[in-house]
N, C-alpha and C positions, 0 to 999 in steps of 0.2 A: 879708226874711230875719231868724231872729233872732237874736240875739247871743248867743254864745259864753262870757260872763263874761271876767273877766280872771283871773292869774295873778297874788298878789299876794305880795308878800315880809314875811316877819314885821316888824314897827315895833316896839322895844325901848329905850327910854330907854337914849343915850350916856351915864349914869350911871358914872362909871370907877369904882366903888366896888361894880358887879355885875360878872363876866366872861359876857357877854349866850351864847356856848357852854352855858357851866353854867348859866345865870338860864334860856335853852329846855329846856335836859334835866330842870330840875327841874318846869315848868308841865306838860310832858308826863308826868313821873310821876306827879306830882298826879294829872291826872287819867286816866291810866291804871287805876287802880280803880275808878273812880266811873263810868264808862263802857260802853256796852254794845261798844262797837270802842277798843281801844287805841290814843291817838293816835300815841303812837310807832310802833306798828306799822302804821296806816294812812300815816303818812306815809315809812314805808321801800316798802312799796307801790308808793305816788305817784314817790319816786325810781326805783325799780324801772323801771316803765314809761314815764318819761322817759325814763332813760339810753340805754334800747334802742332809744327813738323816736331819740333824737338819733343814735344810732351807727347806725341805717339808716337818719337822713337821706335817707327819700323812694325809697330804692333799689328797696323792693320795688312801690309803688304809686304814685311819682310825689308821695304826699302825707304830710304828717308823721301819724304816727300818735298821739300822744298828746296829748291838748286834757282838757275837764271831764270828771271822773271823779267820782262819787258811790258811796261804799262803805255797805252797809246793811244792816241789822242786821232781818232781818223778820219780829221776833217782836216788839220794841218800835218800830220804824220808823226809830229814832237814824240819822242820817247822818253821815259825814264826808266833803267834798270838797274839792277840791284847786283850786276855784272858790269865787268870791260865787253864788247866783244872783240874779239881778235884782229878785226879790218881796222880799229882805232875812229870806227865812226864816233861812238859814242865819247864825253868826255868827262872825266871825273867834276861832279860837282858836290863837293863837300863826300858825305858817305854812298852818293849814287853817281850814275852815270846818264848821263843827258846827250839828246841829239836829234836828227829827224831821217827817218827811215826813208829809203829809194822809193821811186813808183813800184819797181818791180816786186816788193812785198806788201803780201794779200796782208792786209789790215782783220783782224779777226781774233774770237776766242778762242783758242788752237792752241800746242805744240809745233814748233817747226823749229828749221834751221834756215840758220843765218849768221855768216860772217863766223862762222866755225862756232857756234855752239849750237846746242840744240834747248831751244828755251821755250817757257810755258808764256804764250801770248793773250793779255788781256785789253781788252776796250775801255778807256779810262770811266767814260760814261758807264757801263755798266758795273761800277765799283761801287758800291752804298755806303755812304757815312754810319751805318750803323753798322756794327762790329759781327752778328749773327752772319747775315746774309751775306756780308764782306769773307767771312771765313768759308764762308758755302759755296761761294763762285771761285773765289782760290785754290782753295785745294781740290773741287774738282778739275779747274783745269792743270792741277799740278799732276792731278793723277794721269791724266794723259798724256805730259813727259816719261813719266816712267812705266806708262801700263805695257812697252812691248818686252820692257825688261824682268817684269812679272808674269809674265807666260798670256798676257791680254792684248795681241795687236788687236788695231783697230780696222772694225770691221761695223759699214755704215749701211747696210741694204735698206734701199727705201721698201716700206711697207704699204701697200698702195690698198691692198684691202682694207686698212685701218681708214680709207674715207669712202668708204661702201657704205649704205645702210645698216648692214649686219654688222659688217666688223667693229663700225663704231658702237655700233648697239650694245654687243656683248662684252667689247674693252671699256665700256664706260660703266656698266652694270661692275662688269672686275672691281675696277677704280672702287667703287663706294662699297664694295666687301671688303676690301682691302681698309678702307678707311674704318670702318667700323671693328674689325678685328685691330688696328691699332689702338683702339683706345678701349679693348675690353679686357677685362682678367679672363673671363673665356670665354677665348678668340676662336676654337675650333670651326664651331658650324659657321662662322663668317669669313675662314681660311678655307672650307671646304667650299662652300657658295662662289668663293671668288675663284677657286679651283677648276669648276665646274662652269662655270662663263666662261673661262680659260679653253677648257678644252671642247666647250661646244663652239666659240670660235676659230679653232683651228680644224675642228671638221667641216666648218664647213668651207674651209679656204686650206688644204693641203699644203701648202709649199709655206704658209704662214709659221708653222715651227720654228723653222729655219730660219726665217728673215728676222723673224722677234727676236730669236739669241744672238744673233748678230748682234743687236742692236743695244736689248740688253745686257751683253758680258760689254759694250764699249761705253755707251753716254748711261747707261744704267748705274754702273758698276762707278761710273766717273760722278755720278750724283748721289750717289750713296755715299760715299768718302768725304765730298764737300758737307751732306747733310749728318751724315754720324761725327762729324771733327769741327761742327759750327759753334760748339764751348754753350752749349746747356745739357740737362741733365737727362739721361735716357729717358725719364716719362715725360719731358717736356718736350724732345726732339721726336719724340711718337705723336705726342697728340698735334706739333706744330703740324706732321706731314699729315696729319690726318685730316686737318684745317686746308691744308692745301690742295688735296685730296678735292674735298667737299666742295672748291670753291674755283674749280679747275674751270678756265675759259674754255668755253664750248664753240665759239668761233677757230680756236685753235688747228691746225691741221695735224693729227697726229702721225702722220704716214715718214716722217723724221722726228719727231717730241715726244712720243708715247711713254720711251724707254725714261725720260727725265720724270715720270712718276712713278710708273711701276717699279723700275730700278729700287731707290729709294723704299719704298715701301715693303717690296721682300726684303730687302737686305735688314732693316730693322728689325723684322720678324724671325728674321733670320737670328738675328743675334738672340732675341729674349727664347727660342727653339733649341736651337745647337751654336753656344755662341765658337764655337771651334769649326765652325762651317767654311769659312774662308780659306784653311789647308787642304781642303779634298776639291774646291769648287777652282774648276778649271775653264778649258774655253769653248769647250764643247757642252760645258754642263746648263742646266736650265733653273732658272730662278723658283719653277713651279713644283720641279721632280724635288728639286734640294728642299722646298719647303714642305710638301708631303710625306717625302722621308722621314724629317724628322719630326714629324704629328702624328705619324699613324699609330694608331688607327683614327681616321677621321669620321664626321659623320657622313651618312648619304646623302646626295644633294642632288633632284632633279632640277637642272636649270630652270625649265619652261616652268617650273613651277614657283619656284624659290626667287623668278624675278620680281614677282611683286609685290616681296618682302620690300622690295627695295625702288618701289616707282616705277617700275616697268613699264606700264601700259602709259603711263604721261610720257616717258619718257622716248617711246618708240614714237607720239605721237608728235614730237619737238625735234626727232631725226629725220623723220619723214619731210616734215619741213626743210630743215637744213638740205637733206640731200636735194628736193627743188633747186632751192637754189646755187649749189654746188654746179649741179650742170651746168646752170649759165654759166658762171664761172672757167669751168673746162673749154665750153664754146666759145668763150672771146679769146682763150689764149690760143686753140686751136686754130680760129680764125685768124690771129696775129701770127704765129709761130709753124702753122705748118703750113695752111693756105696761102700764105706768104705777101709781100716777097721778103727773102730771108737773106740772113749774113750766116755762113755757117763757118764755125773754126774750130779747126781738130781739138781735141781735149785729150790728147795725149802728153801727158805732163804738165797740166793745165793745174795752176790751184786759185782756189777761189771760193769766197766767204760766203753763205746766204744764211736766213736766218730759218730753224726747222720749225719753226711753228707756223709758216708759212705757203710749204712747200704743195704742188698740186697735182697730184696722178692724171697722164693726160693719154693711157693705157698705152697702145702700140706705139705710138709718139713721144712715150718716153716723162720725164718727169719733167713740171714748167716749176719757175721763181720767179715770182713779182720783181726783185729787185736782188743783181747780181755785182760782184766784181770779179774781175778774171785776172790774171797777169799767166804769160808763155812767154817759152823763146821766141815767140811770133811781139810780142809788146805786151799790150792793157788794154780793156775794155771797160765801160761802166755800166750799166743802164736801170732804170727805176722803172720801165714800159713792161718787161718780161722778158725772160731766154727759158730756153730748157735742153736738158740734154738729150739726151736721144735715148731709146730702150738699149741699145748697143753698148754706150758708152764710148762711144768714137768719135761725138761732135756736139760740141756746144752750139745752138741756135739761136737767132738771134731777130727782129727784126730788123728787115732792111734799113729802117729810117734811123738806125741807132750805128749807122756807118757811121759820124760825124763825133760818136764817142769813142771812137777807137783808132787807140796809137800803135801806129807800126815800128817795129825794129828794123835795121837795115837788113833786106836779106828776102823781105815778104813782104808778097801782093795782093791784088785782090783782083780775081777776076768772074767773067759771068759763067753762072752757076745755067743749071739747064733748062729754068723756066726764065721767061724776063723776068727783070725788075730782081731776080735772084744775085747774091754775090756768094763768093768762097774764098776763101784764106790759104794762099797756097805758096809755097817757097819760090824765090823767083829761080826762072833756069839758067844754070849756069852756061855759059858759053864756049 
């Protein structure tokens, strides 16, 4: 297993001729300009996501939530964390530790390891000066350090129906049952309604069960913990998501983001229901069965009927739209990405950041990303043009003209692929 780092306390010369309060506030303003992260405000952060670890004291998951955190800065690399790591990159400044991370790690909101610890990785840019949302992105991503040690590895299945006509259709109709049973004393027929969207879009996409719990026992379950432990008051952390709910970007691609509303939304429901629901709810379990268990008996809800309680008919008529234009969309990356000519590179131990509100079902061809980074034992990649991976999972794509972003390690080449103008990423042969 590997080690954790320690937590270490600032060392300040007993000097009584400094007041070591004022001797810290001034090191940190120093370098508060010189800096690509503010150390004072990195380390209000770092308090931040203590306090809350310590005041739910294990409540919600059995395990403390707040360990090594690395905050990062991913246009210069600069880090600050709230650990040593073990390789000595980092270096103590004052009660953090400072420094700038290799090419070889993928800059992102993540869990990973590195340099022997396994730490919760945040984008300094997406940290907010306001303390709500600041606690909301934190201790989601903290839960994702520890969710394999709570019986929740992480399990990402893109959902590719979720940019269908239909699928969006009846996930979005969910969404605003979901939102209005937040904010009702009686929530039932708007918990059945949302039930019932639920399950008339899984009939008609079979294999969608499955992919949805995926997704939400991972980034579900991981926005519920940031959104229940954001430090306001159970009816103001309902009605916030029920605002959020309501106000949901519809440009969004949900086929990776879905689970960062729904998640949240049962899980709230979940509490004011059976707030004991988190001991039975495991990883196979479903965010829909667990809430109708603990409702029933609920009322009846014929979908086709009950959507236009809730805008249905405009609403199909603003999808239909969307999906127009979707296509084009699929069409130029197809045209980029499969018609080629291409750079392909195994994705075999490959990690790499994208962002999921983005992401684009390009069906047999696998899924595309506007905008990637890659790092392998092969080097790094970068590109803002497009890639996608393949239905396989065997190989990252690339266009060809985005050779020019990509560094190789010694060891790998590139050579032509079976169409012209095509390249491949291939170990060189040994002699």
């Amino acid at each position: 297993m590997e080690g954790r780092g320690q937590i270490v306390p600032s060392l300040i010369a007993a000097d009584k001729r400094y007041d070591p309060p004022m001797l810290l506030a001034s090191l940190l303003l120093a370098t508060a300009f010189s800096t690509p992260i503010p150390l004072d405000a990195a380390r209000r952060a770092f308090d931040d996501a203590r306090i809350v670890s310590e005041e739910d004291a294990g409540r919600l998951w059995g395990q403390v939530l707040y360990g090594p955190i690395l905050l990062v800065d991913p246009a210069t690399r600069y880090a600050v964390a709230n650990v040593a790591d073990q390789g000595g990159v980092l270096k103590a400044e004052g009660v953090v530790f400072v420094g700038t991370l290799p090419p070889s790690v993928v800059v992102a909101n993540t869990a990973t390891n590195w340099n022997g610890v396994h730490w919760t990785m945040i984008m300094w840019g997406s940290i907010s000066e306001r303390s709500v949302p600041r606690r909301r992105l934190m201790l989601h991503e903290c839960f994702h350090r520890i969710q394999d040690e709570v019986g929740f590895p992480a399990g990402a299945n893109d959902n590719a129906h979720l940019d269908s006509l239909d699928g969006r259709y009846w996930f979005l109709l969910e969404l605003r049952a979901l939102s209005v049973a937040l904010r009702s004393e009686d929530r039932k027929q708007a918990v059945a309604d949302a039930l019932a969207f639920r399950a008339k879009r899984r009939a008609l996409f079979p294999a969608a069960a499955s992919s949805e719990r995926s997704l939400e026992n991972n980034e579900g379950l991981a926005e519920y913990t940031g959104t229940v432990l954001r430090g306001t008051v159970d009816e103001e952390t309902r009605l916030s998501t029920s605002r959020r709910l309501d106000s949901i970007d519809r440009g969004s691609s949900f086929v990776r983001s879905f689970a960062y509303s729904s998640g949240p939304a049962y899980g709230l429901l979940l509490d004011v229901a059976n707030p004991n629901w988190r001991k039975t709810y495991k990883i196979g379990s479903d965010f829909g069965d667990a809430l109708r268990d603990s409702l029933t008996p609920l009322p009846a809800s014929d979908p086709d009927v009950r959507a236009a309680t809730y805008g249905g008919a405009a609403l199909r008529t603003e999808e239909e739209k969307r999906d127009r234009e979707q296509r084009e969309r699929v069409a130029h990356f197809r045209a980029l990405l499969v018609d080629g000519p291409t750079l392909e590179i195994p994705a075999d131990g490959a990690n790499f950041g994208f962002d999921p509100y983005t992401v684009v079902p390009l069906g047999d061809a696998g899924t595309g990303y506007p905008s990637l980074e890659v790092t392998g034992k092969w080097g790094r990649i970068t590109t803002t043009a497009g890639a996608r991976m393949d239905a396989q999972y065997t190989k990252l794509v690339f266009s060809a003209a985005d050779r020019a972003n990509l560094t190789l390690n010694e060891g790998w080449t590139l050579q032509p692929g079976v169409r012209k103008g095509d390249l491949v990423l291939v170990p060189v042969k040994k002699r």
